[in-house]
C-alpha positions, 0 to 999 in steps of 0.5 A: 526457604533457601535460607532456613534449610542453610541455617538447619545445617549449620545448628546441626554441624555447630552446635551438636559437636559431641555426635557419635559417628552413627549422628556425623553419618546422619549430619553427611546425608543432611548435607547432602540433602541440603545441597539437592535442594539447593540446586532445586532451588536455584532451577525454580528460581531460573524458570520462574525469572523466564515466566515472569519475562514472558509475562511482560512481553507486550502483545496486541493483534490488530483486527481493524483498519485504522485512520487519521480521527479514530481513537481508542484502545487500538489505536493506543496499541498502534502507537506503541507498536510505532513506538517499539518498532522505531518510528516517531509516534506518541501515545496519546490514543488519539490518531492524528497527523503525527500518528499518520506520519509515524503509519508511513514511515512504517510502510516505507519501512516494510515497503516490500509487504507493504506497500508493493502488493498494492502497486504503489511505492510511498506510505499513504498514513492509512493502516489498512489490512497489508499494514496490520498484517505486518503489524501482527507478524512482528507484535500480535498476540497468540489467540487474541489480546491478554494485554490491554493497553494503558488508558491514556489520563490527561493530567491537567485540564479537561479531557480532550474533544475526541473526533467521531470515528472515520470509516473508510468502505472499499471502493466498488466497481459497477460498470466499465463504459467508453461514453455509453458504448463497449471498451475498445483497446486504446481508447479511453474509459470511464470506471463507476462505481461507489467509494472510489478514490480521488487520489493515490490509487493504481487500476489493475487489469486481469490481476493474478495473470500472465497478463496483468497491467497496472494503470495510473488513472487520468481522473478521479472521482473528484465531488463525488462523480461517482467515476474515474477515468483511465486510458484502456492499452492499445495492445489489450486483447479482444474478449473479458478482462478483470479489473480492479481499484486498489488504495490505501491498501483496500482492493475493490471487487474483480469486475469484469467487462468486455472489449470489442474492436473498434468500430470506426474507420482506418485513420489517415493522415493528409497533412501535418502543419504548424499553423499553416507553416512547416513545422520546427523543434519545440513548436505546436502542429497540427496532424489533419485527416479523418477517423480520429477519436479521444484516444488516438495516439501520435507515433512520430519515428515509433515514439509516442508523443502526447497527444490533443484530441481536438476534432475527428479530423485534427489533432495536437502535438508539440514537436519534441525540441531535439527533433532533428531536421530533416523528414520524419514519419508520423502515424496515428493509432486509433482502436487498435488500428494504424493509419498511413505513415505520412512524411513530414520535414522539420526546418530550423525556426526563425 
């Protein structure tokens, strides 16, 4: 149009060159005219280049989470999500180990919103809701998904074999127990329930309070036990507590459960000795007495030192090998409770 209108004006300033003044006034407000739209033009011309880039920007909300042996149409706008953000993927549509190994990367990337709600510090490859919520904030598309990703054709030879879909159901809290009786603090506990972890998960207790403790398990639910274990704060208060699984970005159900105090005796201490010997740096000892159980603790000097349980009356240690010579003291915390402060000597060994 541009073009016609120009070649309008140049027949008439040309080829008519004999016009009367009333016919050049006329030529002047065709020119006119003729520049008016030309300026019309060139702003159409502008807003239809910003449309036209609207439209090929790329776009796609992740609704579902997403793991290693799933395929399809999500999992092809996962990679190419990975592929614009920077990381290593490859679009094949297919969720494989590369594409697992690209996901971490992405987490450990945005760790801050990713992976730090969830307690932990390293990606795990799975895309859950924290990852996908960071994958809509950066890619996802205003009211739903207008583009469809590309299918994926392979060229030569027979489609691949695609794996059936994994699905991956939160993990759920039933019970809190400590062998069949009520939680006390300090002591050790098993947690039940179906889907649970057997590996890279934290426990969280009272989560969202002023209070909250996030502990590492001491056990897993390994063949399908159907239970985990982890070791209950000596410091816990008496009284309700919530608490939680979290991995691979799923949080279970907010359980809660009761703590008591213990119910057994006072510990005491009669003896420490290392194999009927005085004890040295770096050797095993025993601390022999009474009222001990599975969660008691040794406190040698106020540090807490690992500890064996291995009878009601007997417990294992390893003397730390920069322990001084010379006395020291030695307590054991048993449900919330403290035993007497026995002295004990380290000799140098032989």
């Amino acid at each position: 149009m541009k073009h016609t209108l120009f070649a309008a004006a140049a027949f008439v300033v040309l080829v008519l060159p004999g016009v009367s003044l009333a016919q050049t006034q006329s030529v002047a407000t065709l020119q006119q005219e003729i520049a008016d739209l030309t300026a019309q033009l060139q702003s159409l011309e502008a807003q239809l280049a910003v449309v036209d880039g609207a439209k090929t920007t790329w776009c796609y909300t992740f609704n579902e989470n997403l793991s290693i042996g799933m395929s399809g149409s999500a999992v092809t706008a996962l990679q190419t999500a990975l592929q614009k953000d920077g990381e290593s993927a490859t679009v094949t549509g297919a969720f494989d180990d590369r594409t697992a190994a690209a996901v971490t990367a992405f987490q450990e990337k945005y760790q801050s919103t990713v992976l730090a709600p969830n307690g932990l510090s390293n990606g795990t490859g799975y895309a859950g809701k924290d990852t996908r919520a960071e994958l809509n904030s950066l890619f996802g598309c205003t009211g739903g998904n207008p583009i469809t990703p590309p299918i994926v054709v392979n060229p030569v030879g027979p489609a691949p074999i695609v794996p059936p879909v994994a699905t991956v159901d939160a993990p759920v809290i039933t019970n809190v127990t400590s062998a069949g009786a009520t939680p006390t603090p300090g002591s050790n506990e098993f947690l039940v329930g179906t889907n649970l972890p057997t590996q890279d998960a934290v426990i969280v207790i009272d989560a969202g309070s002023a209070a909250a403790q996030t502990i590492v398990p001491t056990g897993y639910d390994v063949g399908g036990s159907g239970n985990m274990t982890f070791l209950l704060p000596s410091t816990i208060s008496i009284g309700s507590h919530t608490i939680e699984v979290r991995t691979n970005g799923m949080t279970s159900n907010a359980f809660t459960f009761t703590v008591v105090a213990g119910q057994g005796q006072q510990p005491t201490v009669t003896e420490v000795t290392s194999a009927g010997a005085t004890p040295t740096p770096g050797s095993g000892a025993f601390v022999i007495g009474t009222n001990f159980d599975q969660g008691s603790i040794i406190v040698i000097d106020g540090t807490q030192v690992p500890t064996i349980y291995t009878s009601p009356q007997s417990l294992q240690f390893v003397v730390p090998s920069t322990m001084s010579l010379g006395s020291h003291t030695i307590e054991v915390r048993t449900n919330g409770m403290t035993s007497n402060a026995f002295t004990f000597t380290v000799v140098a060994g032989y």
